[in-house]
C-alpha positions in Angstrom: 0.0 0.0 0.0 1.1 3.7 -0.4 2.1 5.7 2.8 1.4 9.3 3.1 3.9 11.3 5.6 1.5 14.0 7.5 1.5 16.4 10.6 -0.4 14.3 13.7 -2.7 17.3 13.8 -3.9 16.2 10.5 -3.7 13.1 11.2 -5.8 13.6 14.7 -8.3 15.4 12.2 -8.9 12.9 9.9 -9.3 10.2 12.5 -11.9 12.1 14.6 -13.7 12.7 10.7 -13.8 8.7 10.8 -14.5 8.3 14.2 -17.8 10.3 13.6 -19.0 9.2 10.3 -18.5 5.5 12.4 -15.6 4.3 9.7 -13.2 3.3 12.5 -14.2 2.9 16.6 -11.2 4.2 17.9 -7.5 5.9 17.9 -4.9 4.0 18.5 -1.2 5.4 18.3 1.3 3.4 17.8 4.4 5.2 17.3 6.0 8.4 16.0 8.6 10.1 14.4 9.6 14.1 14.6 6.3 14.6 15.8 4.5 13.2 12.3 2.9 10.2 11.8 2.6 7.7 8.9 -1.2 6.6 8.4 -3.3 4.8 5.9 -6.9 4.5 4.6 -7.3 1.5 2.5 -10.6 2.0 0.4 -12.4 -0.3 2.7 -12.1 3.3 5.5 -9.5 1.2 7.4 -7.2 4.0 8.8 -3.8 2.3 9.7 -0.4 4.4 11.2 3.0 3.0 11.5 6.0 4.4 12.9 7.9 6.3 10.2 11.0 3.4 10.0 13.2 5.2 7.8 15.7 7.3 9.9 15.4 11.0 8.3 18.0 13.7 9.3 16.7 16.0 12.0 18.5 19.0 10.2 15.9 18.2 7.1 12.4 19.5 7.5 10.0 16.9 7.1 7.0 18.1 4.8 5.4 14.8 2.7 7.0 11.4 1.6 5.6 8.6 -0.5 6.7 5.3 1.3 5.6 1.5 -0.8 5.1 -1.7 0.9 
């Protein structure tokens, strides 16, 4: 599946959007990285997140990364 590197205040946005439409029943973290999260909504309205695994340089902003399974 394709990864999409966001902010955990989007994140935390889109998950209470899912959380009230009834996609997903709850938040779970499960790990993060420079304060973002990696997360994942298959087309089913699963909503996965996964610890960023990649090591990226603190002196490198993070903005938006594409990571494949």
């Amino acid at each position: 599946g394709k990864y999409n590197l966001m902010p955990k205040s989007e994140v935390r946005e889109v998950v209470d959007c899912l959380v009230r439409f009834g996609i997903v029943g709850e938040w779970r973290v499960h790990g993060e990285y420079q304060d973002y999260y990696t997360c994942f909504v298959t087309p089913e309205g699963k909503f996965f997140e996964r610890l960023q695994s990649e090591a990226v340089p603190k002196k490198r902003p993070v903005t938006e990364q594409e990571y494949h399974l």
